[in-house]
C-alpha positions as CSV (number, residue, x, y, z in Angstrom):
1,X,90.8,32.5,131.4
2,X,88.3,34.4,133.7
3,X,89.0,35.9,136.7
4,X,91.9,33.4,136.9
5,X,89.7,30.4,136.4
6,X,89.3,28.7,133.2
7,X,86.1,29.5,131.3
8,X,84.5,25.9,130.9
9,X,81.0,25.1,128.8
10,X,78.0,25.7,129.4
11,X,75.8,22.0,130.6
12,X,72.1,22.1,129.2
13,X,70.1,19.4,130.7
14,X,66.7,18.5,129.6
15,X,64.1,15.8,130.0
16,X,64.6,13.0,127.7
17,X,61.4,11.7,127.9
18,X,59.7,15.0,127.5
19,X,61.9,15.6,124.5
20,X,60.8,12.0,122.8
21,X,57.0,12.9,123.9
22,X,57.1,16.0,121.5
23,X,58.6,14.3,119.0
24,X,56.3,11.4,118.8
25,X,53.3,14.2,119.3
26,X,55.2,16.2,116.1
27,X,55.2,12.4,114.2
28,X,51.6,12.2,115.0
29,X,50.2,15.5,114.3
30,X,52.3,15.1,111.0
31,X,50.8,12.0,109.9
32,X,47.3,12.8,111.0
33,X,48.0,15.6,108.6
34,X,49.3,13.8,105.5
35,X,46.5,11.3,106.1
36,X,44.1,14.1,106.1
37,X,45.1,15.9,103.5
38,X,43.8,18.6,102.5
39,X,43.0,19.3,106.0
40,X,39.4,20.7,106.6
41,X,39.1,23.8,108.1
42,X,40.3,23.3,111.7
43,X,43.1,20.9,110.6
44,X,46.0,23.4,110.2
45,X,44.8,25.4,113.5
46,X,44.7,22.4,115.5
47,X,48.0,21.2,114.6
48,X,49.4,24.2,114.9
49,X,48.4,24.5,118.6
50,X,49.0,21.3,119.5
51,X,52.8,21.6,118.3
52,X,53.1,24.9,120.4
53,X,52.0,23.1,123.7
54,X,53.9,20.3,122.9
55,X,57.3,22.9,122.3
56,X,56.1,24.7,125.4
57,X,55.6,21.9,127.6
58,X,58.0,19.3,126.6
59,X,60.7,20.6,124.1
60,X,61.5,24.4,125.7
61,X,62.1,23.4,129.4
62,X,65.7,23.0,130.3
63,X,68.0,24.0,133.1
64,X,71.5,25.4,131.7
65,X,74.9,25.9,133.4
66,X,77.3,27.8,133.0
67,X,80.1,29.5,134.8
68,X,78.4,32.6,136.2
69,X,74.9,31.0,137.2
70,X,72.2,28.2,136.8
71,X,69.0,29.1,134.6
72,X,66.1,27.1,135.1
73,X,63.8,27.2,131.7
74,X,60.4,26.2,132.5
75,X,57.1,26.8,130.5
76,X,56.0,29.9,132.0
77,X,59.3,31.5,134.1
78,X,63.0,31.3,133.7
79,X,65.0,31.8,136.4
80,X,68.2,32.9,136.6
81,X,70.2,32.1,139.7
82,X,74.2,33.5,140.5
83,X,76.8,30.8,141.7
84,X,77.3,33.2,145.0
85,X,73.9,33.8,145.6
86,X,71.8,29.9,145.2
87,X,71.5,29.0,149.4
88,X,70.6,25.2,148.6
89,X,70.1,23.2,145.5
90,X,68.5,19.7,146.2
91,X,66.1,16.8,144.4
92,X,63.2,15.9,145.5
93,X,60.3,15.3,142.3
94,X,62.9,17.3,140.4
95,X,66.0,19.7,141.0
96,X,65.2,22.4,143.4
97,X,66.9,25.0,143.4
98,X,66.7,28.0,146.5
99,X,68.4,31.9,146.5
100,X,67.1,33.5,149.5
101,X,63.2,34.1,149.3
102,X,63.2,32.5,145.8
103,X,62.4,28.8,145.1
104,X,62.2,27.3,141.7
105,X,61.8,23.7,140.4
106,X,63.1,22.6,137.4
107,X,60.7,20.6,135.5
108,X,63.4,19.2,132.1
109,X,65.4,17.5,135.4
110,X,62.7,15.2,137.2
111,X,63.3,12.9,139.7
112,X,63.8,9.5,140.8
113,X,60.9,7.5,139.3
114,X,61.8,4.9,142.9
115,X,58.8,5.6,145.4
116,X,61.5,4.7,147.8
117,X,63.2,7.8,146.8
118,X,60.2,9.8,148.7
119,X,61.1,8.6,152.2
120,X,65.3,7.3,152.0
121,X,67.1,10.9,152.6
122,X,70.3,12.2,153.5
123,X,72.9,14.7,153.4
124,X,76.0,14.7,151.6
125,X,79.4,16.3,151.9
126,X,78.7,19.1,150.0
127,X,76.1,19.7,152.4
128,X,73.2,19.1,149.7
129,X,69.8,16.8,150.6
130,X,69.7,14.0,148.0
131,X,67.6,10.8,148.2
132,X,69.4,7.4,148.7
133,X,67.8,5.9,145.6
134,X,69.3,8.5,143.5
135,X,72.7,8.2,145.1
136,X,72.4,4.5,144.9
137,X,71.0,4.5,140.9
138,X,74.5,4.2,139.4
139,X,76.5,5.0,142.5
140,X,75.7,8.6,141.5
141,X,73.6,11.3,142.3
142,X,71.3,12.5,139.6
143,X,72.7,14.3,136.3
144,X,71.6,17.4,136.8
145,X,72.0,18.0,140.8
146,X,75.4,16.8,140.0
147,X,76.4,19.4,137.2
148,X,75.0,22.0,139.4
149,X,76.9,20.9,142.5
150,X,80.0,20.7,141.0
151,X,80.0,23.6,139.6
152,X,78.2,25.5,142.2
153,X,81.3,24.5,144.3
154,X,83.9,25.8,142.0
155,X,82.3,29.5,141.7
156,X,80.3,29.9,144.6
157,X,82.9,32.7,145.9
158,X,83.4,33.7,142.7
159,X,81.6,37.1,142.6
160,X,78.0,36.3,140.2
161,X,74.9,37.8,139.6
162,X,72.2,37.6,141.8
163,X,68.9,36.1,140.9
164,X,66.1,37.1,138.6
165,X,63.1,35.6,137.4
166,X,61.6,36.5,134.8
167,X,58.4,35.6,132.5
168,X,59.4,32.8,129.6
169,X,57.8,35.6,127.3
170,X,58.2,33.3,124.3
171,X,56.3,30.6,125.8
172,X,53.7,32.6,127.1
173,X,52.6,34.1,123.6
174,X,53.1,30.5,121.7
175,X,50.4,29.6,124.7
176,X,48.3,32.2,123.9
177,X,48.0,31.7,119.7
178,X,48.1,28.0,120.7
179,X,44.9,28.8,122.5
180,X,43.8,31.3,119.8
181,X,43.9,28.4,117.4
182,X,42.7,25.7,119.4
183,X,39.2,28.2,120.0
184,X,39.4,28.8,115.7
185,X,39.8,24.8,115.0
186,X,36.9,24.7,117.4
187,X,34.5,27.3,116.0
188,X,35.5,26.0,112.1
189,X,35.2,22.1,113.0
């Protein structure tokens, strides 16, 4: 027990598909290398790089609940949001998420893939904008606007921390000796 509430677990959602993109990329840069083997100069460096993007871009990003806030993990900023102080979260592309000036969209909890979705709005109980094809996709709304709604709405007077968003400072240097090695592979090929 916290602050007379029960301390539940933490909800990480990511994108499926982005997760089975890098693993199918990992398969392929893994058999280009066996088949290759010994690689040539720019082998290792290119498959290196190619497995950081594809860990930056499609393994890393997640969005991660828990019971003081909602962390949105994207490729080049995570931001960290307090129950008491998100203003609106919504879905539009993907799960939107606002705290005053700040606005972040999570990119590991995309949207409807219905272009009916763009136009067929409307608001629910909880006060939240949600798109009638996602409401109407399994009679529910989508997985991850729902775990942060309900649990928006049990700590939202709760008191949390506020917001802060910060640089994904592991991302951002596996970018940079991704594109370190991509320039190498190039200059040795």
């Amino acid at each position: 027990m916290c602050h007379d509430r029960p301390v539940t677990d933490s909800v990480v959602v990511r994108h499926a598909l982005g997760r089975a993109v890098a693993v199918v990329g990992w398969a392929l840069v893994l058999g280009w290398l066996v088949a290759a083997w010994p690689p040539g100069g720019a082998g290792l460096p290119f498959a290196a790089a190619v497995s950081g993007l594809l860990w930056v871009m499609c393994w890393r990003p997640a969005v991660v609940i828990d019971d003081a806030a909602v962390t949105v993990r994207n490729p080049l900023r995570d931001v960290r949001i307090g129950w008491s102080a998100l203003d609106e979260a919504s879905f539009g592309w993907s799960l939107r998420l606002r705290a005053g000036d700040l606005s972040c969209r999570a990119v590991a909890a995309p949207g409807p893939a219905s272009m009916s979705a763009l136009y067929d709005r409307h608001v629910t109980p909880g006060g939240v904008l949600e798109r009638d094809a996602v409401a109407l996709a399994g009679r529910r709304p989508a997985p991850a606007l729902l775990a942060v709604r309900q649990r928006w709405e049990a700590r939202r007077t709760a008191p949390s921390g506020g917001v802060a968003a910060t640089p994904a400072v592991a991302s951002i240097a596996v970018l940079a000796a991704s594109a370190v090695l991509l320039i190498a592979a190039a200059v040795t090929a």
